[in-house]
C-alpha positions as CSV (number, residue, x, y, z in Angstrom):
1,X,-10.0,-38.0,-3.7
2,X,-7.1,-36.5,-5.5
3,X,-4.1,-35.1,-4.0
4,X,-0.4,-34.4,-3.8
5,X,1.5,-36.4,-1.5
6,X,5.3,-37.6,-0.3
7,X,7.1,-40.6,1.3
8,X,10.6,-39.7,2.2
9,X,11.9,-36.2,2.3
10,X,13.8,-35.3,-1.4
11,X,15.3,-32.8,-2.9
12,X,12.3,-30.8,-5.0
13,X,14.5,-32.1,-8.0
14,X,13.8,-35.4,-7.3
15,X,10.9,-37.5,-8.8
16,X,9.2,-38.7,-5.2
17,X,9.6,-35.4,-3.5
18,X,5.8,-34.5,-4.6
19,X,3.9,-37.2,-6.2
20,X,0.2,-37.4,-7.4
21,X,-1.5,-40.1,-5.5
22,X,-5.5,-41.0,-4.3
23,X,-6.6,-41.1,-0.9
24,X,-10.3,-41.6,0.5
25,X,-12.1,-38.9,1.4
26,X,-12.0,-37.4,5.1
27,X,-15.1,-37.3,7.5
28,X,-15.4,-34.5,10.0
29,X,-15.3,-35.3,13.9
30,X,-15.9,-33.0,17.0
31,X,-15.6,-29.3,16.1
32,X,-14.1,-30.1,12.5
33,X,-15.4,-29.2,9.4
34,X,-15.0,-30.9,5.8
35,X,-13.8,-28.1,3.4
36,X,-13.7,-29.0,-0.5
37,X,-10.5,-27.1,-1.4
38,X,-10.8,-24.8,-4.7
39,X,-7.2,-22.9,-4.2
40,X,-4.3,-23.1,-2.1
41,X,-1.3,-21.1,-1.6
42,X,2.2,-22.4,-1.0
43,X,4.7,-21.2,2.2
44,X,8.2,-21.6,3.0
45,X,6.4,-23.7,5.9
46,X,5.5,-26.2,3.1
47,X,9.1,-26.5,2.0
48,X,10.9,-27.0,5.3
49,X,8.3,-30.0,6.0
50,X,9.2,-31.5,3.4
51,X,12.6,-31.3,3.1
52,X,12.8,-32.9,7.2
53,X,9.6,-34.6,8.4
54,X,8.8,-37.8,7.0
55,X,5.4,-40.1,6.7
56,X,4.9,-43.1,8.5
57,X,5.7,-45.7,6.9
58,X,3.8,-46.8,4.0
59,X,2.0,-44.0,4.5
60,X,1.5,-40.5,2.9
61,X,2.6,-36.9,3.9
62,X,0.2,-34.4,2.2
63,X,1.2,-30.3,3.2
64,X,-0.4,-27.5,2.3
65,X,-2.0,-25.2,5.3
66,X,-3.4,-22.1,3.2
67,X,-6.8,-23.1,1.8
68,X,-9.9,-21.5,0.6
69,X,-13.3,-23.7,-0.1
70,X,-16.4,-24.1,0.3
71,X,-18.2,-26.3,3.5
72,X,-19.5,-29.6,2.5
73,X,-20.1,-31.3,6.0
74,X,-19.6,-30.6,9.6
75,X,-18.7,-32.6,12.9
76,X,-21.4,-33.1,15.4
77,X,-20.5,-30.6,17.4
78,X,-19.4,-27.8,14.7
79,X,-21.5,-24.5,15.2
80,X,-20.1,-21.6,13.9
81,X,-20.2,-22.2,10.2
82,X,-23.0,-24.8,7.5
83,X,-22.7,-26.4,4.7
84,X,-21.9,-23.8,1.6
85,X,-20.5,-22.1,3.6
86,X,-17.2,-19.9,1.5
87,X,-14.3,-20.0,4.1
88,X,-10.7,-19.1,3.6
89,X,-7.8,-20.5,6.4
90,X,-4.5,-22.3,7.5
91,X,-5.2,-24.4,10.1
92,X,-3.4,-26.4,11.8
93,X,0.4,-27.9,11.6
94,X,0.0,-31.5,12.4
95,X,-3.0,-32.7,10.4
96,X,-2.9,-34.0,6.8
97,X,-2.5,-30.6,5.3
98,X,-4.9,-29.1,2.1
99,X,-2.9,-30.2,-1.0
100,X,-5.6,-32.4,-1.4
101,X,-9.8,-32.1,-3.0
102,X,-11.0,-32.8,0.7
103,X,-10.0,-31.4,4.2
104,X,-10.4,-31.7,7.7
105,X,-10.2,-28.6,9.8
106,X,-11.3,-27.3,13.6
107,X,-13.8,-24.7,13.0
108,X,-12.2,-22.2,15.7
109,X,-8.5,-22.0,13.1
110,X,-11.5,-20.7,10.0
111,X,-12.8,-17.5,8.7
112,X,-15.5,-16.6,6.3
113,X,-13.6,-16.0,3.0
114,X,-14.0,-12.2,1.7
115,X,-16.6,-11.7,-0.5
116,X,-15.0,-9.4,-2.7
117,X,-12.0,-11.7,-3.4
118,X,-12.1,-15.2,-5.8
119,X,-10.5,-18.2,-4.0
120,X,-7.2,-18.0,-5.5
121,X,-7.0,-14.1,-3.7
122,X,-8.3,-15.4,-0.4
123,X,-5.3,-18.4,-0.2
124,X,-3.2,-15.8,-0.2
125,X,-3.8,-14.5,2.9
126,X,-4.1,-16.8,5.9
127,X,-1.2,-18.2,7.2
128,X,1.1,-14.8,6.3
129,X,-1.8,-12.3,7.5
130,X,-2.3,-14.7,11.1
131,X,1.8,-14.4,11.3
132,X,2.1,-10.5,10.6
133,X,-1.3,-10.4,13.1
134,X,0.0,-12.1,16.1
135,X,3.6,-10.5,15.3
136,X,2.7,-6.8,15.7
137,X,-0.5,-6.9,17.9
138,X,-0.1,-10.2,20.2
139,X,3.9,-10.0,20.3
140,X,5.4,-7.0,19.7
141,X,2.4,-4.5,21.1
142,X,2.9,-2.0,18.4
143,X,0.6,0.0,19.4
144,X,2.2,0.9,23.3
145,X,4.9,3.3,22.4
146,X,8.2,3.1,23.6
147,X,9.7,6.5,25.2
148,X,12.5,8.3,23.3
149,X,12.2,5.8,20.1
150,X,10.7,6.8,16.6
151,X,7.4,5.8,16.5
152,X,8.7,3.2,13.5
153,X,8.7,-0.7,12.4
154,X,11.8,-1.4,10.5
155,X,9.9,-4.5,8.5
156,X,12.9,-7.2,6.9
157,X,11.9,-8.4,4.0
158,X,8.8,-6.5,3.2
159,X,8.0,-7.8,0.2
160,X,7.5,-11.7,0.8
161,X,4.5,-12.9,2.0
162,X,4.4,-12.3,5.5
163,X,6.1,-8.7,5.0
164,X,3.2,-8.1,2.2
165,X,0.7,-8.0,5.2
166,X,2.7,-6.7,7.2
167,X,3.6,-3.6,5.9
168,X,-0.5,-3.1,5.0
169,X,-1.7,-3.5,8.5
170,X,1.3,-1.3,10.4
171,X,0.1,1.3,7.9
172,X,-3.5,0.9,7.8
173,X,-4.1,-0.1,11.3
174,X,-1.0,2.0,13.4
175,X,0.3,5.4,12.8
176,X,3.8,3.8,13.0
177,X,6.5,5.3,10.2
178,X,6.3,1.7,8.0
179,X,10.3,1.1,7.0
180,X,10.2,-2.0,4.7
181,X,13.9,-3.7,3.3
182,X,14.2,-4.8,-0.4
183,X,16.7,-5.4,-2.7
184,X,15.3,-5.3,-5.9
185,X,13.7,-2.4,-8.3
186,X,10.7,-5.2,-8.3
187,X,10.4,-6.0,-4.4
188,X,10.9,-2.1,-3.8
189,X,8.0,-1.3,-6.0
190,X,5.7,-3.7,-4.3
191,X,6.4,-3.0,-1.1
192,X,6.2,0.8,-1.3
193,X,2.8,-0.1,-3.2
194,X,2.0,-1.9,0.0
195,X,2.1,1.5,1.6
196,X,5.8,1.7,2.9
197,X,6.8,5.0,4.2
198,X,10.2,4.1,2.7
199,X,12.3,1.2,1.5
200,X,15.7,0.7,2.3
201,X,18.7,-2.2,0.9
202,X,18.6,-5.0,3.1
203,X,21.9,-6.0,1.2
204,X,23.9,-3.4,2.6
205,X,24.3,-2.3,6.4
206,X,20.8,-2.2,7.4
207,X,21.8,0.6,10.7
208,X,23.4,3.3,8.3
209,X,20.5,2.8,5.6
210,X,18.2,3.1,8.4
211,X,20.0,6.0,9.6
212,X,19.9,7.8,6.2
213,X,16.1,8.3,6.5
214,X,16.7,10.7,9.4
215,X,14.0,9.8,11.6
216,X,15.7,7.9,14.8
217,X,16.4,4.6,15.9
218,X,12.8,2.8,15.2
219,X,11.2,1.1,18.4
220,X,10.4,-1.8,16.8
221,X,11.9,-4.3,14.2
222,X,10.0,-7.2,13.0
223,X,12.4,-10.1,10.7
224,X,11.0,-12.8,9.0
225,X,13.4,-13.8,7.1
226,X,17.5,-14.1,7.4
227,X,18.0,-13.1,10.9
228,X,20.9,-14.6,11.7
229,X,22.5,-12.1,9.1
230,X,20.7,-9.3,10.0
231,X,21.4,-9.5,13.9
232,X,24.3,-7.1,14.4
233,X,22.7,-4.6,12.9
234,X,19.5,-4.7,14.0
235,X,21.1,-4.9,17.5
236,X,23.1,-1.5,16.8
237,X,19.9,0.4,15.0
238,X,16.6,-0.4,17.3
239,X,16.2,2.2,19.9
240,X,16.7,1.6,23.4
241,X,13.8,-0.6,25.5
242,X,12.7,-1.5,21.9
243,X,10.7,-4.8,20.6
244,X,12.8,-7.3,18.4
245,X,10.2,-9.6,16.3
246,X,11.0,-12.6,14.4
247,X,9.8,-15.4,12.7
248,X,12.4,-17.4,10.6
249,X,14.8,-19.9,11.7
250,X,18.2,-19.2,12.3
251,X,21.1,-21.8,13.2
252,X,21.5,-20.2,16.0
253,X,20.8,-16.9,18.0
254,X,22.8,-15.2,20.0
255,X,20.8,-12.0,21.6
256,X,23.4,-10.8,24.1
257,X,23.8,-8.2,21.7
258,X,20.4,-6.7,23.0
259,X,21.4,-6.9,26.3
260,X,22.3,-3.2,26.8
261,X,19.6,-1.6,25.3
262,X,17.0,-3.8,27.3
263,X,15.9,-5.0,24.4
264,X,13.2,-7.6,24.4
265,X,12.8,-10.7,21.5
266,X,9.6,-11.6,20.5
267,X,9.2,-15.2,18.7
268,X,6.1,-15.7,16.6
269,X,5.2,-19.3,15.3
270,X,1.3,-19.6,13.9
271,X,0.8,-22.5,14.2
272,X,1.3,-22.6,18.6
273,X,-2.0,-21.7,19.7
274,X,-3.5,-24.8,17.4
275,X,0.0,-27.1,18.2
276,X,-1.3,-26.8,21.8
277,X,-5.4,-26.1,22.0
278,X,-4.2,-22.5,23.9
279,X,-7.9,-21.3,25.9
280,X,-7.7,-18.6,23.1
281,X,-7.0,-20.8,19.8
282,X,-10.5,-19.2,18.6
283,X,-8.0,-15.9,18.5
284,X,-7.3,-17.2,14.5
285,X,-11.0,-17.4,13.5
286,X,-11.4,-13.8,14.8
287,X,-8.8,-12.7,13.3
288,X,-9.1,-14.0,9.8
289,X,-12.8,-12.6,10.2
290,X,-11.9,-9.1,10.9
291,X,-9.0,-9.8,7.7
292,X,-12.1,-10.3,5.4
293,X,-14.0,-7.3,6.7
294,X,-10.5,-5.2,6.0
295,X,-10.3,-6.7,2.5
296,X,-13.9,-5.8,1.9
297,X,-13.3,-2.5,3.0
298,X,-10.6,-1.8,0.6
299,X,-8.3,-1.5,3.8
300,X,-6.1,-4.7,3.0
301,X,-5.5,-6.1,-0.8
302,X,-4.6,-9.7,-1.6
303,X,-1.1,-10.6,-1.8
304,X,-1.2,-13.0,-4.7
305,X,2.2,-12.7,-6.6
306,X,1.7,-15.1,-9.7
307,X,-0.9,-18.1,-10.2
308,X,0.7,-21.7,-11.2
309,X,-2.5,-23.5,-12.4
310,X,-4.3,-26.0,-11.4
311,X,-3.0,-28.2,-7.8
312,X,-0.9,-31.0,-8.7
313,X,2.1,-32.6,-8.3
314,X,4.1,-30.9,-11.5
315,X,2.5,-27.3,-10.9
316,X,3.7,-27.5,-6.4
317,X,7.0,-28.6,-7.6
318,X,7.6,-25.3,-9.5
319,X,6.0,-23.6,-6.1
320,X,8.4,-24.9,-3.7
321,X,11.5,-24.8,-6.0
322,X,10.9,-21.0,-6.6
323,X,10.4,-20.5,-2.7
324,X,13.5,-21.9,-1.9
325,X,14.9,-19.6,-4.2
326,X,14.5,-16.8,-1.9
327,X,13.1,-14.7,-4.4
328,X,9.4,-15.3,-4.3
329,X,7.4,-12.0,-4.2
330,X,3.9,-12.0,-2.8
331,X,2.8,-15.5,-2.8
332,X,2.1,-18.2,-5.2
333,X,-1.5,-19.6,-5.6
334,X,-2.9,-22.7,-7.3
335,X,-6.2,-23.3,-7.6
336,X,-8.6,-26.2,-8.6
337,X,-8.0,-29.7,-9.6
């Protein structure tokens, strides 16, 4: 089967840091099933695996988590979907990953793709709307109030892929006040389309433009993306006994800050309940099940930014350089072979 594959990590410049190759086809086992891939998205996830983890040697590293496909087998012991089955997902981090015609994956980490979306739309959506999920319900509890605070989310960087959801389900599914940072006429325009209550300059002082607005310290603040940056002032603007969200990686953290206001830090990594086979890894299914029923609704709309063509080597290399950019909006889709 076809796929896209590296050695050694490389530079995105460099000519081995993504490479077309062939590898035999998969055969589901257990719980798995065999998913022919017709689109995939691409994730800051895909770039920092590269860049660090390399293949055993003489081997190949494929990536690629967000996938949607259609069922072509299952494992012995598979029940909840068949063959022909339309299924969107992002699986798992340790498994060869989906940049690939075949893959692998444990029926409990899938969902039946939405109807009303092609398979480009539906890769989209997986791994950032399982993040934004997990952030607001599992992690931070939006939905408990805290006392005295602005009934608010302050969302950083509300218009990359994991904000993009973000922002939809705190407005469609809380009745939180939806604060989303951007920098750019673009980003602001998208993330207010999102349904942001307002949008404020994450390149200036984040507590005096949250301030401006008039409406209280927010009791919750949910970062995915330059943290590290961000801290002080997110430490000076969150209310008191408020909920600190984040899912990026920062050097280094230093939450004494919080201390005073008794605020607790909420990590949020997708890919722990598969990493470890948590009692409730099924959690991601369900999820990604009730996503489709909200796109079909007209409650939750795709977050494809731009479509690179078909999945290979040249087109993923474009992907990942414009991710490391910073500047991606939405997310970026590739689809077929």
């Amino acid at each position: 089967m076809r796929a896209v594959g590296y050695q050694i990590p490389a530079p995105i410049t460099d000519e081995v840091s993504l490479v077309d190759i062939d590898l035999p086809k998969p055969e589901p086992k257990g719980r798995e099933l065999l998913v022919e891939v017709k689109a995939i998205s691409v994730n800051p996830v895909d770039t920092k695996v590269r860049q660090s983890a390399r293949s055993e040697a003489g081997a190949w590293r494929v990536l690629g988590w967000d996938t949607a496909g259609r069922v072509v087998a299952t494992g012995p012991d598979a029940s909840l979907f068949k063959v022909g089955d339309d299924v969107f997902y992002s699986g798992a981090l340790a498994p060869q990953g989906t940049n690939a015609e075949f893959h692998n994956v444990d029926e409990r980490l899938v969902g039946r793709k939405p109807g009303s979306l092609g398979y480009a739309q539906a890769a989209a959506l997986p791994l950032t709307a399982i993040t934004a999920w997990e952030a607001l319900f599992d992690r931070l509890d939006v939905r408990k109030p805290v006392a005295g605070a602005a009934n608010a989310i302050l969302i950083i960087g509300g218009a990359g892929g994991v904000g993009s959801i973000a922002v939809q389900l705190a407005r469609q599914l809380t009745d939180l006040t939806v604060i989303a940072t951007a920098s750019r006429p673009e980003t602001r325009d998208w993330a207010l389309g999102l349904g942001a209550h307002h949008v404020v300059d994450h390149s200036r002082p984040l507590a005096a433009e949250v301030a401006s607005l008039g409406i209280g310290a927010p009791a919750f603040v949910f970062s995915t993306t330059n943290t590290d940056r961000h801290l002080a002032e997110i430490a000076e603007l969150i209310a008191p006994q408020g909920r600190f969200g984040l899912i990026d990686d920062p050097k280094s953290l230093d939450i004494n800050p919080f201390k005073r206001k008794s605020v607790s830090v909420h990590w949020e990594f997708m890919f722990t309940r598969s990493m470890f086979e948590t009692q409730d890894m099924a959690a991601q299914g369900q999820h990604l099940n009730e996503l489709a029923r909200l796109v079909e609704t007209g409650t939750i709309r795709t977050t494809l930014g731009e479509t690179f063509g078909p999945i290979n080597a040249a087109n993923l290399k474009r992907a990942h350089a414009l991710i490391e950019t910073g500047k991606a909006k939405g997310k970026i889709v590739l689809e077929g072979f």
